[in-house]
C-alpha positions as CSV (number, residue, x, y, z in Angstrom):
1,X,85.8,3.7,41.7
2,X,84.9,6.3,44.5
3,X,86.8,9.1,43.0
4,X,90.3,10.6,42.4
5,X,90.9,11.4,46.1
6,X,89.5,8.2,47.7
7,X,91.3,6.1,45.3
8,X,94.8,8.0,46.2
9,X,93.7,7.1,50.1
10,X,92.4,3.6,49.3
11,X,96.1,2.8,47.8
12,X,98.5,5.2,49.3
13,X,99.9,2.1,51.4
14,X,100.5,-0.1,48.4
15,X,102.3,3.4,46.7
16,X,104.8,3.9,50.1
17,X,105.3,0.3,50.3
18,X,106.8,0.0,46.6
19,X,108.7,3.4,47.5
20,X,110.3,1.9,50.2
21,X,111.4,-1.3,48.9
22,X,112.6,-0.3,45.2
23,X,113.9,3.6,46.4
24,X,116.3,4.1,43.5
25,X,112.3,4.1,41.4
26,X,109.5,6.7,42.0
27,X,106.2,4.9,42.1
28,X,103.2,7.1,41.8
29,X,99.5,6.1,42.1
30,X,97.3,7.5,38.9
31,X,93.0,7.5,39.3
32,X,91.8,7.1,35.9
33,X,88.4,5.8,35.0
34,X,88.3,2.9,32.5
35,X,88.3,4.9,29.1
36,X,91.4,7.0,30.8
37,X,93.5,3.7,31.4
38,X,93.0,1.8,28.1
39,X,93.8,5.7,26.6
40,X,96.5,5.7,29.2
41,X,98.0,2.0,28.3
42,X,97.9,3.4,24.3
43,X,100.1,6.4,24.7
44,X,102.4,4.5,27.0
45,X,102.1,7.2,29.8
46,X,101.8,4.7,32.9
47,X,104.2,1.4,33.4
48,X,102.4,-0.5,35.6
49,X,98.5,-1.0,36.4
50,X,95.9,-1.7,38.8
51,X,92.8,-2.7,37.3
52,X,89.7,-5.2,38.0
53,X,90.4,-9.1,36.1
54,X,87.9,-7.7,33.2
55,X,89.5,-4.9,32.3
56,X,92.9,-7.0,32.6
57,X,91.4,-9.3,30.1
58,X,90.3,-6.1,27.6
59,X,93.5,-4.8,27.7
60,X,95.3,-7.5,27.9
61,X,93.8,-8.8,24.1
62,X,95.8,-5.4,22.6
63,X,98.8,-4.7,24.4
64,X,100.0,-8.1,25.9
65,X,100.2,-6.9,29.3
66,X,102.1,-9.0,32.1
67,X,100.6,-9.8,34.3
68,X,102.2,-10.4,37.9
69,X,99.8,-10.6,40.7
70,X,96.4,-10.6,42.0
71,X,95.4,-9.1,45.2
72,X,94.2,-11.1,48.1
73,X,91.5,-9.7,50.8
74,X,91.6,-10.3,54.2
75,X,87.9,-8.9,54.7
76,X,85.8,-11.4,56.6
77,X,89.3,-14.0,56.7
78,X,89.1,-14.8,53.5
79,X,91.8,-15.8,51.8
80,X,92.6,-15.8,47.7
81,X,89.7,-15.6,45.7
82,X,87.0,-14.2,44.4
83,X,86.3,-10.7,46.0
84,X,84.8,-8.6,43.6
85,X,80.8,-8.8,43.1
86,X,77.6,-7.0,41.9
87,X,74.7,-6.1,44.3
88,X,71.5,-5.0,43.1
89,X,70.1,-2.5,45.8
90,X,66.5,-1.2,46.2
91,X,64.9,1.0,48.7
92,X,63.9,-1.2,52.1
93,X,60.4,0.2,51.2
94,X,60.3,-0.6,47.8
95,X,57.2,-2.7,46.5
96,X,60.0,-4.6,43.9
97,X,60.5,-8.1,45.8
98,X,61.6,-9.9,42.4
99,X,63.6,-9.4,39.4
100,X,60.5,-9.4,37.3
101,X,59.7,-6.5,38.9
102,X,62.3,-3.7,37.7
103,X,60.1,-3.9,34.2
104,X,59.8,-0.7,33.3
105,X,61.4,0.7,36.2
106,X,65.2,2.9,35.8
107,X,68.2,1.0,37.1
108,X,71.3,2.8,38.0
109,X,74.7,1.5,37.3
110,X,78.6,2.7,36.3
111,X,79.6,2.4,33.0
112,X,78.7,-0.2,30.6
113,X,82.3,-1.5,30.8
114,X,82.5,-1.6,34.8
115,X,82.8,-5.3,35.8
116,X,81.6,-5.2,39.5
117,X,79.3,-1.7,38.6
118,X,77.4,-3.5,35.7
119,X,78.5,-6.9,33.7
120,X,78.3,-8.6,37.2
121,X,74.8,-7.3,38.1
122,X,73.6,-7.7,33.8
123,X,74.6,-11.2,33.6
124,X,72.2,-12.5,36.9
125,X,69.6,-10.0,35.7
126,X,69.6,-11.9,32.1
127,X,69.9,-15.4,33.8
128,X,66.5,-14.5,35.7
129,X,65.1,-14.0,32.1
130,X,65.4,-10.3,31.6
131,X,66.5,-8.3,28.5
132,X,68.5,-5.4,30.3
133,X,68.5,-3.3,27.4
134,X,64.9,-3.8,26.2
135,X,62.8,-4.5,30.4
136,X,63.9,-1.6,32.0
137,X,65.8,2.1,31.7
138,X,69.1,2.0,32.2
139,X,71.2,5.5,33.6
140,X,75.0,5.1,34.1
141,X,76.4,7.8,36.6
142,X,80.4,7.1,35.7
143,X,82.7,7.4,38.8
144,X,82.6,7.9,41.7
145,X,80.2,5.2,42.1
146,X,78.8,7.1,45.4
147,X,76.2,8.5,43.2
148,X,74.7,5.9,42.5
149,X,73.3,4.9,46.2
150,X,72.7,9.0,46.6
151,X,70.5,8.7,43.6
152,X,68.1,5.6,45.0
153,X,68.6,7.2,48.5
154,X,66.2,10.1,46.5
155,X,64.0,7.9,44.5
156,X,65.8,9.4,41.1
157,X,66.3,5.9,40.3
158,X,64.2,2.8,41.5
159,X,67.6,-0.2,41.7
160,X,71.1,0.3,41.4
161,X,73.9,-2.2,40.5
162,X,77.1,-1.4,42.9
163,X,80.0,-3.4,43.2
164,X,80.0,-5.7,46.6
165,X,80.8,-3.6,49.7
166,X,80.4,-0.2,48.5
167,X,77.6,-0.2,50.6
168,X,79.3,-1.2,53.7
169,X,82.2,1.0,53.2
170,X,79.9,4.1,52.5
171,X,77.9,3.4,55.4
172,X,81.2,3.5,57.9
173,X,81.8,6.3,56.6
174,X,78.8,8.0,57.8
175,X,77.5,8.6,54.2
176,X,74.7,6.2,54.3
177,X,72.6,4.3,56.5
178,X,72.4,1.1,54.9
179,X,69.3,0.1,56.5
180,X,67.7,1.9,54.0
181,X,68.5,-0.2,51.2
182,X,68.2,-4.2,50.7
183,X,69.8,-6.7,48.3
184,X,67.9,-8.0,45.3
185,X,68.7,-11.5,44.4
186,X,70.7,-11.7,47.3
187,X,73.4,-14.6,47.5
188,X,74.4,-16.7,50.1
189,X,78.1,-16.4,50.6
190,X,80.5,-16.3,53.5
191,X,81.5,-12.6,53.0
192,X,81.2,-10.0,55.2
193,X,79.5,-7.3,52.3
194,X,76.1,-8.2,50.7
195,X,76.1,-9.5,47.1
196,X,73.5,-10.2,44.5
197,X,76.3,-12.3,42.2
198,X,78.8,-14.9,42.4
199,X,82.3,-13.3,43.3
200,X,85.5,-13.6,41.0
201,X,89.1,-12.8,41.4
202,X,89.8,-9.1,42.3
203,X,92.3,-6.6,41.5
204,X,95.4,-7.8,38.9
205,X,98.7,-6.1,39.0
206,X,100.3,-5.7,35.5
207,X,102.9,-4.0,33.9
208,X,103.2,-2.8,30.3
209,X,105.5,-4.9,27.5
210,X,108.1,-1.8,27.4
211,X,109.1,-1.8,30.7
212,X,112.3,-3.4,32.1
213,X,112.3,-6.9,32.8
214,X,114.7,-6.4,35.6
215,X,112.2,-3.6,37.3
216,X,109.4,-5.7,36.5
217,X,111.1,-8.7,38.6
218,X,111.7,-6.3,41.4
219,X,108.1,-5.0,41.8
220,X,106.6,-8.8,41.2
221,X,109.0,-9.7,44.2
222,X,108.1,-6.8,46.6
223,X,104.0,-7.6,46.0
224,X,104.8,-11.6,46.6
225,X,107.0,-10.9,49.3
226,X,104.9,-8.4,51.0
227,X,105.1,-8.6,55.2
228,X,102.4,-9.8,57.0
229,X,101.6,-6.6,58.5
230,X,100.9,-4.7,54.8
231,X,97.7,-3.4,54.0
232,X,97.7,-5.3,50.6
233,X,98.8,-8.9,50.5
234,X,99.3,-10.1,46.9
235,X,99.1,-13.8,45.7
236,X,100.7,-15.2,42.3
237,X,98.0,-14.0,39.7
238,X,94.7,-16.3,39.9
239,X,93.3,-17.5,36.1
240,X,90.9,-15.5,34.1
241,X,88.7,-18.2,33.0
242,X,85.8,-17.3,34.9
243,X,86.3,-14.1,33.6
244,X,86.8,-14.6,30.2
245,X,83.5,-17.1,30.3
246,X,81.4,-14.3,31.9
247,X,82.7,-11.6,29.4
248,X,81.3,-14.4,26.5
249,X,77.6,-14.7,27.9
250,X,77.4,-11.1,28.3
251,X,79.2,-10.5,24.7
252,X,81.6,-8.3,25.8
253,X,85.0,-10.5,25.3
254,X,87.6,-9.2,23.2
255,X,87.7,-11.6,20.7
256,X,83.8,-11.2,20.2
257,X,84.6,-7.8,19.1
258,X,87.7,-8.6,17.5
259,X,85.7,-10.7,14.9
260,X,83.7,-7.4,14.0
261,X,86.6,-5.3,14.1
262,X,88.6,-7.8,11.5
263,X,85.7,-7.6,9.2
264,X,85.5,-3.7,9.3
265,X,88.8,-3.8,8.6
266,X,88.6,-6.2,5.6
267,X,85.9,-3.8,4.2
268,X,87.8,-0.9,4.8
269,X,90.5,-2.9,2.7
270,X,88.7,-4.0,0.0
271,X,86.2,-0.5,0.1
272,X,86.1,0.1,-3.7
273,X,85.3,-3.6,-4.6
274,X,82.3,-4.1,-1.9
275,X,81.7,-0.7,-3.4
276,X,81.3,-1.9,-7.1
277,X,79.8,-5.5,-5.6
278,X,77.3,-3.2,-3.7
279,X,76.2,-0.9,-6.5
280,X,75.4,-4.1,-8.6
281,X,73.5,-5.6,-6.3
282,X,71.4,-2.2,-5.6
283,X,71.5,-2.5,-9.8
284,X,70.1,-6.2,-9.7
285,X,67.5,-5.3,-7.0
286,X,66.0,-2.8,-8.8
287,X,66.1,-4.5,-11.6
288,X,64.3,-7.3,-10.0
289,X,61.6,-5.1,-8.3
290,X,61.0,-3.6,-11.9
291,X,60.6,-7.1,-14.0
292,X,59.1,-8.0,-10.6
293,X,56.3,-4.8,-11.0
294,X,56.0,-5.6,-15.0
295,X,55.2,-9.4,-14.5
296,X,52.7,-8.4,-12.2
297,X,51.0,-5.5,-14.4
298,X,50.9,-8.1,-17.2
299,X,50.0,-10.7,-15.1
300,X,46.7,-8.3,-14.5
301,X,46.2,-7.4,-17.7
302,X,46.1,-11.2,-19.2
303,X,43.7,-11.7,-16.3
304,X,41.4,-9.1,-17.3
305,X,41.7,-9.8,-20.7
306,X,41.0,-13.6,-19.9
307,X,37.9,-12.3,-17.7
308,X,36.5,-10.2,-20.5
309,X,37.0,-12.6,-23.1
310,X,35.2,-15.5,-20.8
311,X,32.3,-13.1,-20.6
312,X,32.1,-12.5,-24.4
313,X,32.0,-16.5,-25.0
314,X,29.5,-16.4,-22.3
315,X,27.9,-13.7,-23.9
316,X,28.3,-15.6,-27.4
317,X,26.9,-19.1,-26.4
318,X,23.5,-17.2,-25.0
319,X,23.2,-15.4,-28.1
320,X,23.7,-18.1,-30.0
321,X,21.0,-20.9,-27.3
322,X,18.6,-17.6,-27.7
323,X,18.7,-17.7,-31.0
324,X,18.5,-21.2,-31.7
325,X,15.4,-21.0,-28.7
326,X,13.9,-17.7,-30.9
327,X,13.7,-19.9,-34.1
328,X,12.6,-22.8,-32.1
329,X,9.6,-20.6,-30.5
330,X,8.4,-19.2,-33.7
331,X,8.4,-22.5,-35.4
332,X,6.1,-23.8,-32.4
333,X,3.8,-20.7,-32.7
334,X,3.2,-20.9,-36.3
335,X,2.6,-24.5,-35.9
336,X,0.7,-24.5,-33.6
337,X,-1.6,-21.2,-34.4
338,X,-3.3,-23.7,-37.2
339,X,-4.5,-26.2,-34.9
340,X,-5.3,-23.7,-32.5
341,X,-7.4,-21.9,-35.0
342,X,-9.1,-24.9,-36.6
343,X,-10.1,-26.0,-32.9
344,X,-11.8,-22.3,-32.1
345,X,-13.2,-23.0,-35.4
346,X,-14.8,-26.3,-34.3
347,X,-15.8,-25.0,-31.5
348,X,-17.9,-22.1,-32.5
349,X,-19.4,-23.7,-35.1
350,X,-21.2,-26.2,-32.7
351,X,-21.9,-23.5,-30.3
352,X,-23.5,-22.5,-33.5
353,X,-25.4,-25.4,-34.4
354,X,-26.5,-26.4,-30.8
355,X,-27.7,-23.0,-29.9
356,X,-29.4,-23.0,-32.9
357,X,-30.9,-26.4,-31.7
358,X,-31.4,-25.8,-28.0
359,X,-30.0,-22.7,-26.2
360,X,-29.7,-24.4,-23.3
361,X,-27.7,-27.5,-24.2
362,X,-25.5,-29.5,-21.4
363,X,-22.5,-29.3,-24.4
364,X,-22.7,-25.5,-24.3
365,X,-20.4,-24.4,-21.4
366,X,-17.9,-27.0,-22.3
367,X,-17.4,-26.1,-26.0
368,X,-17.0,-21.8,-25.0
369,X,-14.1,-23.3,-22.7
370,X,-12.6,-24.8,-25.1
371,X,-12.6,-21.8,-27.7
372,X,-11.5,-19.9,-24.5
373,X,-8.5,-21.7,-23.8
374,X,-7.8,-22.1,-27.5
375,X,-7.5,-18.3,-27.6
376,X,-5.7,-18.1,-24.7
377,X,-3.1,-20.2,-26.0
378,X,-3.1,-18.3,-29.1
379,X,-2.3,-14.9,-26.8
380,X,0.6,-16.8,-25.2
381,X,2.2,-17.9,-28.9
382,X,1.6,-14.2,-29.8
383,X,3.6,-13.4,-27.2
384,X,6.2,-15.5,-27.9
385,X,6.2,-14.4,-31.1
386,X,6.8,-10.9,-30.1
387,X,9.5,-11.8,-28.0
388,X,11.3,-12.9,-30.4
389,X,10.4,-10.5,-32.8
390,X,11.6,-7.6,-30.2
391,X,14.8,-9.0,-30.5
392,X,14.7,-7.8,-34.3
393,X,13.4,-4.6,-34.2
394,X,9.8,-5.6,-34.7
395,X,7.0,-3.5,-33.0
396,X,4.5,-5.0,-30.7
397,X,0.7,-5.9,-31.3
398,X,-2.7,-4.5,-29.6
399,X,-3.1,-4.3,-25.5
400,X,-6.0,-4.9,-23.4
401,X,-7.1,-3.3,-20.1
402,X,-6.4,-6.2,-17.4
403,X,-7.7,-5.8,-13.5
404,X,-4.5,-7.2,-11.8
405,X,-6.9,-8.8,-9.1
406,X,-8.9,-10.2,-11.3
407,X,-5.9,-11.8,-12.9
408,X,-4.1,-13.1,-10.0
409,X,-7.5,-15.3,-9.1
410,X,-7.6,-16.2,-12.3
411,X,-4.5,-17.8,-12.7
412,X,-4.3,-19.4,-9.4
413,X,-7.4,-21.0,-10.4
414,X,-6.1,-21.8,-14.0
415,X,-3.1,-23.4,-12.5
416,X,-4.9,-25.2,-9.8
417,X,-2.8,-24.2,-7.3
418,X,-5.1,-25.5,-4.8
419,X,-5.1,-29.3,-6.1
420,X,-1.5,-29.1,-6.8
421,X,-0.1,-27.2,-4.5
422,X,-2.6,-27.8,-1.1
423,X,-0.3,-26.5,1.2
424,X,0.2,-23.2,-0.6
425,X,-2.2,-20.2,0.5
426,X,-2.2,-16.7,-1.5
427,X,-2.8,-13.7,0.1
428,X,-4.1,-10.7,-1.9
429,X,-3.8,-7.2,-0.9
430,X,-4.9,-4.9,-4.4
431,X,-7.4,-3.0,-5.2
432,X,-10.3,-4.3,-7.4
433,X,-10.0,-0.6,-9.5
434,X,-6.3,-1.0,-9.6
435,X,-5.9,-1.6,-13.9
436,X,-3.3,-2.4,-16.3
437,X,-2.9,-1.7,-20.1
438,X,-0.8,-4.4,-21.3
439,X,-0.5,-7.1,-24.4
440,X,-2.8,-10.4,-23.9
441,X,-2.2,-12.4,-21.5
442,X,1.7,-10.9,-20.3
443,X,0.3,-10.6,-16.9
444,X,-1.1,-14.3,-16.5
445,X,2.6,-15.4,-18.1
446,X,4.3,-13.4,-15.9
447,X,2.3,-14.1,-12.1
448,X,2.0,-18.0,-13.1
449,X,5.7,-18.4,-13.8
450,X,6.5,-16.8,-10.7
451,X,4.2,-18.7,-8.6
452,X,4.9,-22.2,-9.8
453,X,8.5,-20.8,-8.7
454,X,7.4,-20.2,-5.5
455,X,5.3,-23.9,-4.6
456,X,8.0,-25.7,-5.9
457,X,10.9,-24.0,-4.0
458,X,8.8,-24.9,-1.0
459,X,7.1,-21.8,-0.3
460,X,3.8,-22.5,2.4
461,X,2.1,-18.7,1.7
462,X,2.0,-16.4,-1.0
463,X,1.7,-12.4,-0.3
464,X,0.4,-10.2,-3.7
465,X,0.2,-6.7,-3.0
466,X,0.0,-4.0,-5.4
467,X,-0.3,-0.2,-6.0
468,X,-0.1,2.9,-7.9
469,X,2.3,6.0,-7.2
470,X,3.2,8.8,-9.4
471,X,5.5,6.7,-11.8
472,X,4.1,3.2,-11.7
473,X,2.3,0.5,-10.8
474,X,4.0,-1.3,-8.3
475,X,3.1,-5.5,-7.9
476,X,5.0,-7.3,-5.2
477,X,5.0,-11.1,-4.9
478,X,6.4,-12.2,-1.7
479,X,6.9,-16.2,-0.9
480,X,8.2,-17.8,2.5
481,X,10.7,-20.8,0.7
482,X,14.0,-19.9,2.3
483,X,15.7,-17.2,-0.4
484,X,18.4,-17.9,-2.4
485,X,21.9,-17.3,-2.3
486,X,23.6,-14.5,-3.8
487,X,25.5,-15.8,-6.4
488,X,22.2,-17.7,-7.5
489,X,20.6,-14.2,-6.8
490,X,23.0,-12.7,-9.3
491,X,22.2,-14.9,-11.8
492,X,18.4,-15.5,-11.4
493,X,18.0,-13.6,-14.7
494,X,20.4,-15.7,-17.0
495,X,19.2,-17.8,-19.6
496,X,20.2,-22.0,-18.8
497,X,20.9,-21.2,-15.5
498,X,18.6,-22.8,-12.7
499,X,19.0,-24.9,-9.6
500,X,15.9,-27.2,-10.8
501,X,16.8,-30.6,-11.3
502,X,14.4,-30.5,-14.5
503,X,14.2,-26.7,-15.4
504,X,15.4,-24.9,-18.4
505,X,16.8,-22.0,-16.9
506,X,14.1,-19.8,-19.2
507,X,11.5,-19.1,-17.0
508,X,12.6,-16.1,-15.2
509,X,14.7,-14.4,-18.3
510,X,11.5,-14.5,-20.7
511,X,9.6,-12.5,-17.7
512,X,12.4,-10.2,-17.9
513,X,11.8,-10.0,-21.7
514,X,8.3,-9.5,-21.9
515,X,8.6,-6.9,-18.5
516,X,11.5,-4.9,-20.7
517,X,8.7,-5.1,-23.7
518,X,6.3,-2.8,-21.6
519,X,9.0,-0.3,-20.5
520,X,8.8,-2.2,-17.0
521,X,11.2,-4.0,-15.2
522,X,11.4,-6.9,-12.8
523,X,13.7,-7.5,-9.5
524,X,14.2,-10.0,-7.4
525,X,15.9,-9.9,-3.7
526,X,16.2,-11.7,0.0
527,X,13.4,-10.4,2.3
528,X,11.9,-11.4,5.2
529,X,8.3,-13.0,4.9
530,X,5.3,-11.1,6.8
531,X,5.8,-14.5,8.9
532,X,9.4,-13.4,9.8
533,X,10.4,-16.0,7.8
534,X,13.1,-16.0,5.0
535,X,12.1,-15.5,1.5
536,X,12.3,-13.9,-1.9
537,X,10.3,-10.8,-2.9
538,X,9.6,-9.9,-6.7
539,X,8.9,-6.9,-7.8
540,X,6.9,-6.2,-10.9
541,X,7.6,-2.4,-11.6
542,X,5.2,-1.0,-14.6
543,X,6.0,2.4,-15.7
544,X,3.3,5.0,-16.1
545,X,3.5,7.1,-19.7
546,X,0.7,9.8,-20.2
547,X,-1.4,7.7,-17.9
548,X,-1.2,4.5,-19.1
549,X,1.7,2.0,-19.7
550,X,4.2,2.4,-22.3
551,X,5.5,-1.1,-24.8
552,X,8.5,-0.4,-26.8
């Protein structure tokens, strides 16, 4: 443990004493670290060995040692028993008080096969809820184990696992001065070295299955039969169950490994049929992940295809409710163009006759209303009528100049928004000179659709501004009634579609219509009101051609 010399001083006695009592044999003490004595035990180059109850218990599953005695300490008059430990040592001026503490830190230790150097020390570690492996560095030194206390002595290391007493023994020695160091997890136990773990049975005497049974009676007899005055008493050998259980939590007992070495060994057996079992299942696996991959491209395509083909019956049914509305709205007009005529008719022919009879007759003013309104109706038929028509080709009629002012007061009055609609207040900001060229009537169509929107969303003020840059005329009609969402945003344009509990869904998509008639468009978005309150802006967006406006 502390090196090949210290090891030939620590059991030079036990080496004379077999000498002396068997001298017809020559007995022979041999250091070797752990790897060296299970390499040793193979080739059959030592008879007998002195090893800790772990590596006994290693060994012992290959080679069927025997095993004839376990040592007994007289160190602090104890007798029997468990004398072999871990402590877990940290500078007396370290800041690590806990277990917890070592996280990230680099703990020190033998070899990862040393019972009182490491397993000890690994198993309390894990009980106080650490991961050795993952929590902290580990750095195993090998033998001697002095290194490992010279290494923390430095600060190259920040704890150290040392089997029990190393510490005391190195420190009588005049290597150490073990005042420097303190225990970790220190136990409680009436033995004269500090510890950190419970103690187990210590050192096991064994010999090898080759050698003679008479020789190996004769060497079990002079350890049992020692005199009192020996430096080593021996005791008959104490039972490995605390051993063997500790070896199991840590996962280091033979038979764990034994498991994984029997199924190695069964696939090195059977190597050409997991070999042909593997390839098919690496054949099945990609075969999966490709039928896998194609299920999914199809599965993409039928959705797009299903996508596409719900928009084209989409598509289909609003051709076919526009067309059925298109037939349905020149029906109406040409309907309704002769009682609309017949009533101008009337009309002017008693403006006629009571002009003729008094110029200034009460019935007068009434009667030019009426032929008023009757050809205002007749504009907004017309227009109809070349809606529809647009949607065959046809060309559109004559335009008239229309002051966009002018028009907005015109049909607020005509809708009698202020009767209506008494909370509703319109703002104006246009220009009295600012003109449109544009069919009949369009405008009015267009401004009262959108602000019968407006009042009946909810909407307490009404903002109309309007100008001219160098590509159009720009009208913006902005309400306070809360917006709408996006997906109702998205579809504001759509024929049938509205939130109205008695709407149509027509209003907005025949502004579109006649808008697109003029070269012009129409938009709609979210936008805060001059209030700061939420709300929808319009935007009427008539294109300038050669100075005026162009109507395809």
């Amino acid at each position: 443990m502390r090196g090949e010399a210290n090891t030939r001083q620590q059991w030079q006695a036990l080496e004379q004493m077999l000498n002396q009592t068997i001298p017809e044999e020559r007995f022979h003490i041999q250091p070797l670290d752990l790897r060296q004595m299970g390499e040793a035990v193979n080739q059959r180059s030592v008879q007998f060995l002195v090893t800790n109850p772990a590596q006994f218990v290693q060994l012992n599953s290959h080679y069927h040692l025997r095993w004839l005695a376990s040592l007994r300490s007289r160190r602090g008059g104890m007798e029997g028993g468990n004398l072999i430990g871990s402590a877990i040592l940290v500078r007396r001026d370290s800041d690590i008080v806990s277990p917890q503490a070592l996280i990230g830190k680099t703990v020190g230790a033998i070899d990862t096969q040393a019972f009182g150097g490491y397993l000890l020390g690994y198993k309390v570690l894990n009980d106080a809820g650490l991961r050795p492996e993952h929590d902290f560095q580990l750095r195993f030194t090998g033998f001697p184990a002095d290194a490992l206390l010279y290494l923390l002595r430095e600060r190259a290391i920040q704890a150290a696992i040392v089997p029990v007493c190393l510490l005391e023994n190195m420190d009588e020695e005049g290597l150490i001065n073990k005042a420097e160091f303190r225990p970790l997890l220190a136990q409680t136990q009436p033995f004269p070295c500090v510890t950190s773990t419970a103690l187990y049975p210590n050192w096991s005497f064994a010999a090898l299955p080759e050698v003679d049974n008479v020789l190996v009676d004769r060497v079990a007899r002079a350890l049992l039969n020692a005199p009192e005055t020996a430096e080593y008493q021996w005791s008959a050998p104490a039972s490995t169950n605390q051993v063997e259980a500790l070896l199991r939590d840590v996962n280091q007992h033979p038979e764990q490994r034994r498991l994984w070495l029997d199924i190695k060994s069964w696939l090195i057996q059977h190597q050409l049929v997991m070999s042909i079992l593997a390839m098919g299942l690496a054949v099945l696996t990609v075969n999966y992940v490709w039928v896998m991959l194609l299920v999914r491209r199809r599965g993409k395509q039928l959705e797009t295809a299903s996508a596409q083909l719900h928009q084209q019956e989409q598509a289909l049914t609003t051709a076919r409710q526009m067309s059925v509305l298109g037939e349905m709205a020149s029906g109406f007009a040409h309907e309704l163009n002769q009682p609309l005529a017949a009533i101008r008719h009337y009309a002017q022919g008693g403006l006629i006759r009571l002009r003729n009879a008094d110029a200034h007759h009460s019935l007068i003013p009434a009667l030019e209303h009426i032929d008023a309104q009757a050809q205002r109706g007749g504009d907004t038929l017309n227009n109809l009528r070349m809606w529809v028509t647009q949607s065959q080709g046809a060309a559109a009629g004559d335009w008239q100049s229309v002051a966009v002012a002018t028009a907005a007061q015109h049909v607020w009055h005509l809708l009698r928004m202020e009767q209506q609609y008494p909370q509703v207040r319109l703002w104006l900001d246009i220009e009295n000179d600012l003109t449109l060229r544009l069919p009949p009537v369009l405008l009015d169509q267009v401004l009262a659709n959108l602000m019968l929107n407006a009042a009946q969303a909810g909407a307490q003020d009404l903002w109309l501004c309007g100008w001219r840059d160098e590509a159009a005329v720009v009208l913006e009609l902005q309400d306070n009634a809360g917006g709408m969402s996006d997906n109702a945003l998205s579809q504001a344009f759509t024929p049938f579609t509205t939130s109205k509990a008695t709407g149509m869904g027509l209003g907005l998509a025949i502004c579109q219509r006649l808008m697109r008639q003029c070269g012009s468009e129409i938009t709609l978005e979210n936008r805060p009101s001059p209030k700061n309150t939420r709300g929808i802006c319009v935007t009427l967006r008539f294109m300038i051609v050669d100075g005026g406006n162009k109507c395809q």
